[in-house]
C-alpha positions in Angstrom: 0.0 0.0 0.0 1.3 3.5 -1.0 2.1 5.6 1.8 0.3 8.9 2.5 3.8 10.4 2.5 4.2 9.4 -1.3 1.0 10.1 -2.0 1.6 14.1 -1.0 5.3 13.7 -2.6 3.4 12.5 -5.9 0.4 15.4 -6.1 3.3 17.9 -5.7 5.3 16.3 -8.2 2.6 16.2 -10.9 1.2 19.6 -10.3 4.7 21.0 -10.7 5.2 19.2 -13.9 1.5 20.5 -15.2 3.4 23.8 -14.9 6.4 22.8 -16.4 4.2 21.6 -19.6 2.7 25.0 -19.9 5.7 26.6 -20.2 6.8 24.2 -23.1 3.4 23.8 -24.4 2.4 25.5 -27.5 -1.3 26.7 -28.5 -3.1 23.4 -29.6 -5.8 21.1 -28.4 -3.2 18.9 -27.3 -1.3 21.7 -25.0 -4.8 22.1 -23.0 -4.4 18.3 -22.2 -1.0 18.3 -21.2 -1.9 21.5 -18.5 -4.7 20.5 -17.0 -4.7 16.8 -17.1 -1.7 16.5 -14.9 -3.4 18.8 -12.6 -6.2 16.7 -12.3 -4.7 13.6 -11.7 -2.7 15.6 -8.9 -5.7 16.9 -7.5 -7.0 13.1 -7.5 -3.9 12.0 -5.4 -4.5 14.9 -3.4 -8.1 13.6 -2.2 -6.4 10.2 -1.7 -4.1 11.7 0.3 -6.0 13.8 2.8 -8.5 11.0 3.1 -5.4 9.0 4.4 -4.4 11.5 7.0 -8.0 12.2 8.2 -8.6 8.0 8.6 -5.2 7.2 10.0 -2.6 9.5 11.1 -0.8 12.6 10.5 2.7 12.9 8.4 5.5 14.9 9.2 8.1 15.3 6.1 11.3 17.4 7.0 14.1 18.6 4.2 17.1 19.9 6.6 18.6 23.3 5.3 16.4 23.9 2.4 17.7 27.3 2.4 20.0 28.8 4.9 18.9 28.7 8.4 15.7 27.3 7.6 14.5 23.7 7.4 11.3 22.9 5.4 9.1 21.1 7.3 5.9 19.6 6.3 3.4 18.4 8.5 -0.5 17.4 8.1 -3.1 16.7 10.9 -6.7 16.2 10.4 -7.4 19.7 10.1 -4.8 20.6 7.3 -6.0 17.7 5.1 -9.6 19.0 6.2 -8.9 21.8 4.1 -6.3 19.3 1.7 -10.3 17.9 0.7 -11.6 20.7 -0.3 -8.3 21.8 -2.6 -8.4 18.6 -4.4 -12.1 18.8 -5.0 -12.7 21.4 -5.8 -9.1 21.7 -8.2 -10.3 18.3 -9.7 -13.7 19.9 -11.2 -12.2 23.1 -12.1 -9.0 21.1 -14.3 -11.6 19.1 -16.3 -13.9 22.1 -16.5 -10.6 24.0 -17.9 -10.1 21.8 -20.5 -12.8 22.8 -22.9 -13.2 26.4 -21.2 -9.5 27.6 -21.7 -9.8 27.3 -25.4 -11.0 30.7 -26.0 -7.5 32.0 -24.9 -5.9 30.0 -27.8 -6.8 32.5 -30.4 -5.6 35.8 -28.7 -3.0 34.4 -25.7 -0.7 31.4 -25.5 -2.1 28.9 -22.6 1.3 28.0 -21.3 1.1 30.9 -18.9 -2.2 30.2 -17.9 -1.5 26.9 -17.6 1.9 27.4 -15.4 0.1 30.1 -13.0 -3.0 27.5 -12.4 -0.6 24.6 -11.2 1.4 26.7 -9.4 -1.5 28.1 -8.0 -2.9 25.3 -6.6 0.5 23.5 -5.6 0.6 26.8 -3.2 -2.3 26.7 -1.7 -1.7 22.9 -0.7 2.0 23.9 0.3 0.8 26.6 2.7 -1.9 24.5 4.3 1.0 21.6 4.7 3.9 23.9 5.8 5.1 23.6 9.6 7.3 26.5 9.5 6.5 29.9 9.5 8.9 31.0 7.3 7.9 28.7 3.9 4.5 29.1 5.3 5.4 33.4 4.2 7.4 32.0 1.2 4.4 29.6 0.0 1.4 32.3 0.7 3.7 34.9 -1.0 3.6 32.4 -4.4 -0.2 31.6 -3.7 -0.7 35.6 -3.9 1.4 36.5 -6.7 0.5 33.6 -8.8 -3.2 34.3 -8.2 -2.5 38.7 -9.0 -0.8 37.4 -12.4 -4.1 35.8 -13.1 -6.0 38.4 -12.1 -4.3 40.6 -14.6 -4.5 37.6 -17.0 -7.0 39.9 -19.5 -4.0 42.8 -19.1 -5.2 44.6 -22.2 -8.5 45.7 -20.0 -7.4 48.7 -18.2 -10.2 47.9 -15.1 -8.8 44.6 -14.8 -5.1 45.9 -14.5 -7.0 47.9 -11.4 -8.4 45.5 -9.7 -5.2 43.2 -9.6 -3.3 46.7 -8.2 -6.1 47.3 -5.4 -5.6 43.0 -4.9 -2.1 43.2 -4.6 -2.0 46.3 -2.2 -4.6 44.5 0.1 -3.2 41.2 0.1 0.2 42.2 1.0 -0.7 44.1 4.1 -2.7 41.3 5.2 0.6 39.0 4.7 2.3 42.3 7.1 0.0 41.1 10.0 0.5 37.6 9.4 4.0 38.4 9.8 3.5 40.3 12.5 1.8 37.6 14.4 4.7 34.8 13.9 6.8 37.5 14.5 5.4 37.1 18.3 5.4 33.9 18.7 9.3 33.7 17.5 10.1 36.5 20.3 8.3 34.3 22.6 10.0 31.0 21.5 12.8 32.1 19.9 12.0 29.9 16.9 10.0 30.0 13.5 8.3 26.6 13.9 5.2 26.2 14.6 5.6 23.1 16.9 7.4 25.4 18.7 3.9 27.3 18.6 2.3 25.0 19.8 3.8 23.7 22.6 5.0 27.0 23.9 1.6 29.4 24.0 0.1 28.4 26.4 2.8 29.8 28.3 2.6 33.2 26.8 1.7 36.4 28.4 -2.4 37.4 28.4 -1.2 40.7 26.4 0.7 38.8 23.7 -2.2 35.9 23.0 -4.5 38.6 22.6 -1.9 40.3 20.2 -1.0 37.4 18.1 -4.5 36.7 17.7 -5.7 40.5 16.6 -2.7 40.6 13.8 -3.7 36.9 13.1 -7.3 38.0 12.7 -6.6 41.4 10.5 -4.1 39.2 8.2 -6.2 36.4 7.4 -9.5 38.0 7.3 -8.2 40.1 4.5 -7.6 36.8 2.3 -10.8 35.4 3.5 -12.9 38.9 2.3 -13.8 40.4 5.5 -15.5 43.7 5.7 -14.3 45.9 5.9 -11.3 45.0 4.3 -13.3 43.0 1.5 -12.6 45.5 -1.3 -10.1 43.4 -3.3 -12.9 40.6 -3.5 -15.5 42.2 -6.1 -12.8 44.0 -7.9 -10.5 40.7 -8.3 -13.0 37.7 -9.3 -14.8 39.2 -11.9 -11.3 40.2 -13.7 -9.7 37.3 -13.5 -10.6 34.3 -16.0 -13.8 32.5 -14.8 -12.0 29.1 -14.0 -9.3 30.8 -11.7 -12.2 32.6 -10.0 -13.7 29.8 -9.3 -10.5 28.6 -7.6 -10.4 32.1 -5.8 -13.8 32.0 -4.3 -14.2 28.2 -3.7 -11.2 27.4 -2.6 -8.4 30.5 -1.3 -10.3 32.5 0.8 -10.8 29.5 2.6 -7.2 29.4 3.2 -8.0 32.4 5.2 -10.1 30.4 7.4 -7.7 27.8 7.7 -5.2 30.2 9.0 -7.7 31.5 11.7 -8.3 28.9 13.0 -4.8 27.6 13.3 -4.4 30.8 14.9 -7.1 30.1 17.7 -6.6 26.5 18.6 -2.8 26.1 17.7 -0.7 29.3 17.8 -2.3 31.7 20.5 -2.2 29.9 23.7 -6.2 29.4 23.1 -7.9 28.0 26.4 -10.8 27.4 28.5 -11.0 30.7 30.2 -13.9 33.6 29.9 -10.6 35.8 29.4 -11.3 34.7 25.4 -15.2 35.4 24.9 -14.2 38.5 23.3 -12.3 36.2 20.4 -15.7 34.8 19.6 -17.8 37.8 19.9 -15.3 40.1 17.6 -15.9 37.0 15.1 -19.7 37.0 15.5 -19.7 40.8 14.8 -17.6 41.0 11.9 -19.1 37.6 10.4 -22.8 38.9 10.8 -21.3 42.5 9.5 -19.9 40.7 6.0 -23.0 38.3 5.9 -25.1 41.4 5.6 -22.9 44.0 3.8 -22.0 40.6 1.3 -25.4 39.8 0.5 -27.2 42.8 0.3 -24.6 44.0 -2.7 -24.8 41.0 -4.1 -28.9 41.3 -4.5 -28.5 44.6 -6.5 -25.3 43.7 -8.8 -26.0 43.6 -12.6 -22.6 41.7 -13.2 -23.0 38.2 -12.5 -19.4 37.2 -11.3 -19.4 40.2 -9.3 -22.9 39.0 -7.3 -21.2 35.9 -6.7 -18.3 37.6 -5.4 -20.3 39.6 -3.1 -22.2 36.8 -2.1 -18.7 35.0 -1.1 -18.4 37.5 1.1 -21.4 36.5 2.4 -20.8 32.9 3.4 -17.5 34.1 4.6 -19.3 35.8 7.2 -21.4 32.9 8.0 -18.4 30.4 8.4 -16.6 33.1 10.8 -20.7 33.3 13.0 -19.8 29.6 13.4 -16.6 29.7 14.8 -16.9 32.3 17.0 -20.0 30.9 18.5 -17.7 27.6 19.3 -15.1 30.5 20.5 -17.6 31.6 22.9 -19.1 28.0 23.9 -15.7 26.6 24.3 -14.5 29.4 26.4 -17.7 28.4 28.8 -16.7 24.7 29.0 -19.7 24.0 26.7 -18.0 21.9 24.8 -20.9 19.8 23.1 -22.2 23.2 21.5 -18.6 24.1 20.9 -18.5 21.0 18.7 -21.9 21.8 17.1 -20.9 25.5 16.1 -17.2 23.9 15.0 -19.5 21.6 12.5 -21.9 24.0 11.6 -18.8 26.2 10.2 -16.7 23.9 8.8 -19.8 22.1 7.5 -20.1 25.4 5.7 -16.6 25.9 4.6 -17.1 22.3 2.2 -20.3 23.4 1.1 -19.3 26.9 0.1 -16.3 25.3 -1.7 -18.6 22.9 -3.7 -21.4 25.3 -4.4 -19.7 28.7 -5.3 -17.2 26.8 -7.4 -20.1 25.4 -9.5 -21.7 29.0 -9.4 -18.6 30.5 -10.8 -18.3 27.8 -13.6 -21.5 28.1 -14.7 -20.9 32.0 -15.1 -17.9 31.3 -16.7 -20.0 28.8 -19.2 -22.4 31.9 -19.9 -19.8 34.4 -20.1 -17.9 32.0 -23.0 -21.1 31.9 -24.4 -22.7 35.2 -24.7 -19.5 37.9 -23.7 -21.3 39.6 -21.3 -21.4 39.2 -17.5 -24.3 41.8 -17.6 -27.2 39.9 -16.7 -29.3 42.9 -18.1 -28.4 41.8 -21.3 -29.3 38.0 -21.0 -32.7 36.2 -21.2 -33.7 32.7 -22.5 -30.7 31.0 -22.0 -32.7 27.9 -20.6 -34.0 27.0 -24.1 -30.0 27.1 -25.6 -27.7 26.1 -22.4 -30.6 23.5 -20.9 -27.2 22.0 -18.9 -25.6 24.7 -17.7 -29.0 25.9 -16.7 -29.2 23.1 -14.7 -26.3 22.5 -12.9 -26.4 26.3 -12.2 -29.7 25.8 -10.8 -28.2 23.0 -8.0 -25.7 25.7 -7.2 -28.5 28.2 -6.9 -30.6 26.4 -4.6 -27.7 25.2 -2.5 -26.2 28.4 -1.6 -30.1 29.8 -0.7 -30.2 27.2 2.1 -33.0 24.9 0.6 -33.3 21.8 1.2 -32.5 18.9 0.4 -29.1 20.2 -1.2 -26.2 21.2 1.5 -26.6 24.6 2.0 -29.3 23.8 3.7 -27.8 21.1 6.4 -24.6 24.2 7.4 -27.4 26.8 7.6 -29.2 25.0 9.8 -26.5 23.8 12.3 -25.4 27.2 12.5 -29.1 28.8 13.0 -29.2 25.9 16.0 -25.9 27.4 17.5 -27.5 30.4 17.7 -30.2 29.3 19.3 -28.2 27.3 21.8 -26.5 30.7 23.0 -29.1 30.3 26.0 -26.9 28.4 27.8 -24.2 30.9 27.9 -23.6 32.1 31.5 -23.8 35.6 30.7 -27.0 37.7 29.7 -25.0 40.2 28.2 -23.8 37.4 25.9 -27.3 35.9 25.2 -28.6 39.5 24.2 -25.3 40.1 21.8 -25.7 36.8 20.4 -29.6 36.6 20.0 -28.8 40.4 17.7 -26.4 38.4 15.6 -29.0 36.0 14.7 -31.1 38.6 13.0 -28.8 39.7 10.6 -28.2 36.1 10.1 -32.1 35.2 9.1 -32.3 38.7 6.8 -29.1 37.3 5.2 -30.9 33.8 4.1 -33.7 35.4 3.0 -32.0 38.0 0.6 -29.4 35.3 -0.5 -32.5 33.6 -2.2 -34.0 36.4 -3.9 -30.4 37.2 -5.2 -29.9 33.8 -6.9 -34.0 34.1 -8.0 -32.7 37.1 -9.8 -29.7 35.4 -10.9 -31.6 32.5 -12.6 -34.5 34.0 -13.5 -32.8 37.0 -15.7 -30.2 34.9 -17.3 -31.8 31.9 -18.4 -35.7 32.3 -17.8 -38.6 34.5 -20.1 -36.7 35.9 -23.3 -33.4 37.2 -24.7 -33.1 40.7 -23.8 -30.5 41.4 -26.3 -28.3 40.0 -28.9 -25.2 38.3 -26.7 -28.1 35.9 -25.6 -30.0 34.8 -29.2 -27.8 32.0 -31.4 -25.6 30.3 -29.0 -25.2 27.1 -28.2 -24.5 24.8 -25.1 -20.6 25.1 -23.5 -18.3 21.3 -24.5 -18.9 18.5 -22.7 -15.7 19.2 -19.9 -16.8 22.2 -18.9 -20.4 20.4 -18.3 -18.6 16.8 -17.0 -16.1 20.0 -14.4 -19.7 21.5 -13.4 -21.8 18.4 -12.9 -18.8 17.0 -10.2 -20.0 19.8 -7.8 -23.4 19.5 -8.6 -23.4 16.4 -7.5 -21.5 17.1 -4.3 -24.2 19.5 -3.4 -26.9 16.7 -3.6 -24.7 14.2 -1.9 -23.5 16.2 0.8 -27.6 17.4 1.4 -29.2 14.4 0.9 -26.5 12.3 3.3 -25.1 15.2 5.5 -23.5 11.7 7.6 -20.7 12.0 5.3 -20.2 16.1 6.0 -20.3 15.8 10.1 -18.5 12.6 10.0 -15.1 13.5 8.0 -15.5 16.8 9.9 -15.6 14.8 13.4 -12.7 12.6 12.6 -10.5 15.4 10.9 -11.3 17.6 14.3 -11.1 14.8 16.5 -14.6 16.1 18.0 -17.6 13.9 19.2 -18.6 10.5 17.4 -21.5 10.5 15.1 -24.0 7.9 13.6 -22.6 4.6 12.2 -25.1 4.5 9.4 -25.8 7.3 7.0 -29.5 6.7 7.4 -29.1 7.5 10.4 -30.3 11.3 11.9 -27.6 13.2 12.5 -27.2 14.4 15.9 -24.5 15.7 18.7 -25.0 14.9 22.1 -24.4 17.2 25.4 -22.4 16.5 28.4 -25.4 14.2 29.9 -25.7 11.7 26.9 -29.0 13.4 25.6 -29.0 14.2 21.9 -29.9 17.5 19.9 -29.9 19.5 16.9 -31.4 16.0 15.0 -31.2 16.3 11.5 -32.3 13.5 8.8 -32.4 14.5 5.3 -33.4 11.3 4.2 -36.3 11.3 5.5 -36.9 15.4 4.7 -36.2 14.0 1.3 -38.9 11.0 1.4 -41.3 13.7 2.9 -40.9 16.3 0.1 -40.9 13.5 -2.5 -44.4 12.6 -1.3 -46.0 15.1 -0.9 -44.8 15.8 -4.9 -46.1 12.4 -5.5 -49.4 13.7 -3.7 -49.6 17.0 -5.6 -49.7 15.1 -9.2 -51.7 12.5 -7.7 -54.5 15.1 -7.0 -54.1 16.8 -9.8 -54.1 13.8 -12.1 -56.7 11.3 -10.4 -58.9 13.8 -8.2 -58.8 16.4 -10.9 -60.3 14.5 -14.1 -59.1 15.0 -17.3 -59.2 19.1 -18.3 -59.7 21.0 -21.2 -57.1 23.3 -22.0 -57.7 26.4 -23.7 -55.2 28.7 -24.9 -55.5 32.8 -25.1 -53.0 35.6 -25.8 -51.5 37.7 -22.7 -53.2 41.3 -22.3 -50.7 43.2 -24.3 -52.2 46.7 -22.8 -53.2 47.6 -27.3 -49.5 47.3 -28.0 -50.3 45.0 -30.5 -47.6 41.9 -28.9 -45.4 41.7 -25.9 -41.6 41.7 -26.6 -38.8 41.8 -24.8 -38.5 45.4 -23.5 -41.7 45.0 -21.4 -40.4 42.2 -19.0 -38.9 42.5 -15.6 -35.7 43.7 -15.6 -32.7 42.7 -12.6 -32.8 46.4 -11.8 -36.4 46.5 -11.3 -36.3 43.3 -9.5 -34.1 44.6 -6.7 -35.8 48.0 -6.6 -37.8 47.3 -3.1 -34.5 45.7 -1.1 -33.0 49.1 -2.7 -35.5 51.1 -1.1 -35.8 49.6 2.2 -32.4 50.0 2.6 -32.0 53.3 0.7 -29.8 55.2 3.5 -27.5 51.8 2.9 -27.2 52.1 -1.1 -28.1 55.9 -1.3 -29.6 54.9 -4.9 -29.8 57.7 -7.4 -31.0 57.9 -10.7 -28.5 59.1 -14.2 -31.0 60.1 -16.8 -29.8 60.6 -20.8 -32.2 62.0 -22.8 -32.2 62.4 -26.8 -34.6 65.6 -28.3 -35.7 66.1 -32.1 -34.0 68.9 -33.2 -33.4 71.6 -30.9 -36.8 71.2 -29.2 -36.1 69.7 -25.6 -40.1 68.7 -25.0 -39.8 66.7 -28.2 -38.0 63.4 -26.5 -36.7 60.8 -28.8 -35.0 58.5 -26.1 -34.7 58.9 -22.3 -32.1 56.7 -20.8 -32.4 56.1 -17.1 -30.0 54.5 -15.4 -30.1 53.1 -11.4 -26.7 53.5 -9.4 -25.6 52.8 -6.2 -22.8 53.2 -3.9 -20.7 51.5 -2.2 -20.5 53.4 1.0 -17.0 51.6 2.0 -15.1 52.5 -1.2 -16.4 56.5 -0.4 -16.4 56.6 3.2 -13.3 53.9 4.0 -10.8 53.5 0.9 -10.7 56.8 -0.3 -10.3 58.7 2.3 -7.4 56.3 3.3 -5.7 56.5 -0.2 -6.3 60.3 0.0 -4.3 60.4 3.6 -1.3 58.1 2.3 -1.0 60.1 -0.7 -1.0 63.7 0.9 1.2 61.8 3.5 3.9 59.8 1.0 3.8 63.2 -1.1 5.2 65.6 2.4 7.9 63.0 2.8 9.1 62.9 -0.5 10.1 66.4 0.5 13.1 64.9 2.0 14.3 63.3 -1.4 16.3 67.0 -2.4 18.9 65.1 -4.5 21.6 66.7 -2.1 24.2 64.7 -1.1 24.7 67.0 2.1 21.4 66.7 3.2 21.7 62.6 3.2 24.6 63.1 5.4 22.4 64.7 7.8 19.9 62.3 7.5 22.3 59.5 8.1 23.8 61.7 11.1 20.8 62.2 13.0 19.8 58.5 12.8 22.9 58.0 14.8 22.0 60.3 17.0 18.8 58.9 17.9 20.3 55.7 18.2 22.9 56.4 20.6 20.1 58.4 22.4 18.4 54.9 22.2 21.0 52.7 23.2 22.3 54.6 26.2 18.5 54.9 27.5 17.9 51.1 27.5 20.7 51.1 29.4 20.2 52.8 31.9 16.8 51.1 32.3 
C-alpha cells in the first residue's frame, strides 16, 4: 500500500510538472491536455491523500537546510487535510472544467502561462496549508498571492482589470504584514519560527501577547478570507480574472484564510478554557454577521454576475466566521458539546461553500464563454439554448439559498441551531449580543434567495433581452462533466449530511456521530442526551411525497381538463416583446429602497430631443446607481491620507548629497540616544 507520504510527494510532483508543460506547451488542443490533465490527476492523489491522513494519522516530512537557516518542514493533521479535501475537489472539477473552457485564450493568448500560474497556483495553496514553518508558510502564501494577482491581470489589455489586480495586490500584502507580524510574536516568545514550537509554547505566553497574536492573526487572514471591511479586493479581483481561476479564488483560497484563523485560535495563540477569550468569539460573530449582511445585500443589487457571486462569497464568509466564533464563545464556557456543534456548523459550511460557489462561478464562466457579457441585463432565454448549464447552475443556486434537500441547507441550519443554543451561555449580556447576531443572520438567508432568483430568473428564464443571448449554443462537454462533479456534491453532501459531520468529526477529533448514513444526525451534550437532529433522508422521502401527492391530486382527483389557450393582455401594443419584462434592476428595486440610506440609490438620466426642441423626446435613458458606501467613506479617504502623506515626505528626497549626510547623522544620534536609554533602564 502507498504511503500517505508518497501520495503528497506524488500530487506535488505532478502539479509541478502540469506547470512545467505549460511553459513548453504551445497553442493546440493537445497543450490544453497536457496543462490541465496532470493537474487533475494531482488533484485526484491529493483527495487520496487527505483522506489518508483524516482516517489514519498525521505525516511529518522534513528537508534539513532547504535554504540557509531554515528547514522545510511539512506536516499534516486532520485539520490541514480537512482543508487538503476541499483543494483537491474542488481543483479536480475546475482542471476538467478547464479543459474545454480555456480554449478561448488560444486564439488571442498562449495557454502556457495560464497553464503554469494554475498549477502553481494550486500546488501553493496545498504547500501553505502543509507547511510547519513559519517562514515557507510566508514563502508559500507569498507564491499563492502573486500567482493568483498574475491571473487576475491575466486579460492585461483591459485597463479595469489591471486595477483590480493593483487594489488585490495592495490589500493582500498588508494582510501578509499582519500575518508576519503575528509569527513574528510567537518567534520573540519561543525564539523559533516553527510552529511546533507554537504550539507547545503558548500556552505559556503572556495574556497581552495571546491577545496580540490573535488580533494581527485575525486582520491578516481575514483580509484573504474577504472580510468587511477590508473585503474591497474581492468584487474587484474575481470578476477580472478568467472565470476558472475565480472559481479557484472563491471556492477554494479564501478558505485558506479560514484555515489560517483557526490555526491561529486552537494552535498558535495559547487558546484556552478561560472567559478571558469570549471577546475572540464575539469580535468574530460581529464581523461575520457585518460581512454576511454588507456581502449579501450587494450582491442582491449587482448587474454583473461574477461580481454578485463575489459579493455573495463574502457572504458565506461571514457565516463560516458566525460559526466559529460561537464555538469561540461556547468553548471558552466549557460548553463543549455546542462548541462542537458550532465547529460543524462552520466547517460544514466551509465544504459546502467550496462545492457550491465553485459550481456557481463555472456556470458563469459557461455563460460568459457563451454570450460575452457578464451583464445579466443583457441575457434572457438562456434555458432554451444552455438547458445543462441551466441546470447544474440551478443545483448551485438552490444550494447556496439554504433549501433543502441540497447542503446549503444542512450548514445553515446547524449554524441557526448554534444560535439558538447561545441560552446556555452564562452571561445575559452574551445571550442578548448573540440573540442580535442571529437577526442579521435570518435577513441574510432570506436576501441570499432572492439574489440567486434574480440570478436565474434574468439569465436563463422569459426571453433574450439582447443580442449576446440569441444563437448560442451549449458550453463542451468538460466544462459540463467539471460543473456536474460539484453538482453532485451539493446533492450528496444534502441528501447524506452523515458524510459532511462525519469526515468533519474525525478530521477535528470532535464527538462520534451515527454509524449508518440513514441515520439522523445528531451531537449529544455533556449528559448523553441528543440534539440539533437532523435527517435528510427522511426530509427528502417527505418532500418526495408530498410531490407524488400534488400530481396524484391533480391527475386522479382532478379529471381529465380542457385546456384552452388565449393571448397575454398586451395593454393595445399589438404583442409583448422583450422590452416589457422585468428587468434585474427592477427586481431589486424594493431591497433598494428599504435600505436606501444603505445604497443611497440615485437615478443618471440621458435623454435624446428632435432637433433643438427639448419637450420633443426621442430617447430617455435612465439608469439606477448605487454606492458603495466603503469605497467613499473607508478606501478613499485612506488613499487620500497616504498620498497627501507619502507626497510631504518625498520632500526629503532634495537630491543633495549633504542633506543625506544629515539624515544618516541624526539616525545616529537617535540611536545612541536609544542605546544609552535602554541602558540605563
Amino acid at each position: 500500500m502507498v504511503s500517505n507520504l508518497i501520495l503528497f510527494q506524488i500530487s506535488v510532483l505532478l502539479f509541478l510538472g502540469g506547470a512545467l508543460l505549460g511553459l513548453l506547451s504551445r497553442n493546440s488542443r493537445f497543450s490544453r491536455h497536457a496543462i490541465f490533465v496532470p493537474s487533475m490527476i494531482g488533484s485526484i492523489f491529493t483527495i487520496m491523500f487527505s483522506i489518508g491522513v483524516i482516517t489514519g494519522k498525521p505525516i511529518t516530512w522534513m528537508i534539513p537546510n532547504a535554504v540557509p537557516f531554515f528547514d522545510l518542514e511539512i506536516f499534516v493533521d486532520g485539520i490541514s487535510a480537512f482543508f487538503l479535501l476541499i483543494i483537491g475537489i474542488v481543483s479536480f472539477a475546475v482542471s476538467l472544467y478547464s479543459i474545454g473552457y480555456s480554449k478561448e485564450y488560444q486564439i488571442e493568448k498562449r495557454t502556457a502561462a495560464l497553464g503554469f500560474l494554475f498549477n502553481i497556483f494550486v500546488l501553493s495553496m496545498i504547500l501553505v496549508v502543509s507547511s510547519n514553518n513559519a517562514f515557507f508558510f510566508l514563502v508559500f502564501w507569498e507564491s499563492m498571492s502573486l500567482t493568483s494577482f498574475f491571473l487576475v491581470i491575466y486579460d492585461h489589455d483591459k485597463e479595469e482589470n489591471l486595477k483590480s489586480g493593483m487594489t488585490y495586490l495592495v490589500m493582500t500584502h498588508l494582510g501578509t504584514a499582519f500575518i508576519f507580524a503575528s509569527f513574528l510574536l510567537g518567534y520573540i516568545q519561543t525564539g523559533s519560527f516553527s510552529f511546533d514550537s507554537f504550539r507547545h509554547g503558548s500556552a505559556g505566553f503572556p495574556l497581552f501577547v495571546k491577545n496580540l497574536v490573535f488580533i494581527f492573526a485575525f486582520i491578516g487572514f481575514g483580509t484573504k478570507a474577504g472580510m468587511v471591511p477590508l473585503h474591497g479586493w474581492l468584487p474587484k479581483a474575481h470578476p477580472s480574472a478568467p472565470s476558472n481561476i475565480s472559481a479557484l479564488m472563491s471556492a477554494v483560497m479564501i478558505k485558506i484564510g479560514i484555515y489560517g484563523i483557526i490555526r491561529t485560535i486552537f494552535d498558535f495563540s495559547g487558546f484556552g478554557v478561560s472567559p478571558d477569550f469570549v471577546w475572540w468569539g464575539m469580535l468574530l460573530i460581529v464581523f461575520g454577521s457585518a460581512s454576511a449582511i454588507v456581502g449579501v445585500l450587494y450582491a442582491v443589487v449587482e448587474r454583473d454576475i461574477k461580481r454578485a457571486l463575489a459579493f455573495s462569497s463574502i457572504e458565506n464568509i461571514g457565516i463560516i466566521l458566525v460559526g466559529l466564533g460561537l464555538s469561540v464563545v461556547f468553548a471558552s464556557f466549557q460548553l463543549t458539546a455546542f462548541a462542537v456543534l458550532a465547529l460543524v456548523a462552520s466547517m460544514y459550511h466551509t465544504i459546502n461553500h467550496a462545492v457550491f460557489k465553485g459550481l456557481l462561478f463555472m456556470g458563469a464562466g459557461s455563460v460568459v464563454s457563451a454570450t460575452h457579457t457578464k451583464n445579466i441585463e443583457h441575457l434572457g432565454g438562456l434555458v432554451k439554448q444552455m438547458p445543462w448549464t441551466a441546470l447544474l447552475f440551478l443545483i448551485g443556486a438552490i444550494s447556496i439559498s439554504g433549501l433543502p434537500p441540497f447542503n446549503g441547507f444542512v450548514s445553515e441550519w446547524f449554524t441557526m441551531q448554534s444560535l439558538l443554543s447561545s441560552h446556555h451561555i452564562p452571561s445575559t449580556i452574551l445571550q442578548i449580543s448573540i440573540a442580535f447576531a442571529s437577526l442579521p443572520f435570518a435577513l441574510t438567508i432570506g436576501i441570499a434567495a432572492a439574489t440567486f432568483v434574480k440570478l436565474f430568473g434574468m439569465t436563463f428564464l422569459s426571453k433574450a433581452r439582447s443580442k449576446h443571448a440569441i444563437h448560442i449554443k451549449e458550453v463542451s462537454r468538460s466544462m459540463i462533466l467539471g460543473m456536474s462533479i460539484l453538482a453532485a456534491a451539493c446533492v450528496l453532501l444534502g441528501v447524506v449530511p452523515y458524510l459532511g459531520t462525519s469526515l468533519i468529526s474525525t478530521a477535528f477529533h470532535l464527538s462520534s456521530q451515527p454509524s449508518s448514513p440513514f441515520d439522523s444526525v445528531s451531537i449529544q451534550n455533556s449528559s448523553g442526551k441528543s440534539f440539533a437532529n437532523l435527517s435528510m433522508p427522511v426530509v427528502v422521502i417527505i418532500l418526495s411525497s408530498v410531490l407524488v401527492a400534488i400530481f396524484g391530486f391533480i391527475r386522479v382527483l382532478g379529471g381529465n381538463t380542457k385546456k384552452t389557450a388565449y393571448g397575454t393582455w398586451d395593454c393595445g401594443f399589438g404583442g409583448l416583446n422583450e422590452r416589457m419584462e422585468y428587468t434585474p434592476t427592477s427586481l431589486s428595486q424594493p431591497i433598494r429602497a428599504v435600505f436606501k440610506v444603505f445604497f443611497k440609490p440615485h437615478n443618471q438620466t440621458e435623454k435624446e430631443s428632435f432637433g433643438e426642441n427639448p419637450y420633443l423626446l426621442k430617447t430617455v435613458k435612465i439608469e439606477t446607481v448605487v454606492k458603495n458606501i466603503f469605497e467613499e467613506m473607508l478606501y478613499a479617504p485612506m488613499v487620500s491620507s497616504f498620498v497627501f502623506f507619502f507626497d510631504k515626505v518625498r520632500r526629503l528626497q532634495t537630491g543633495k548629497i549633504n542633506a543625506y549626510l544629515l539624515y544618516i547623522m541624526i539616525t545616529l544620534v537617535l540611536l545612541l540616544l536609544f542605546v544609552r536609554l535602554s541602558n540605563n533602564v
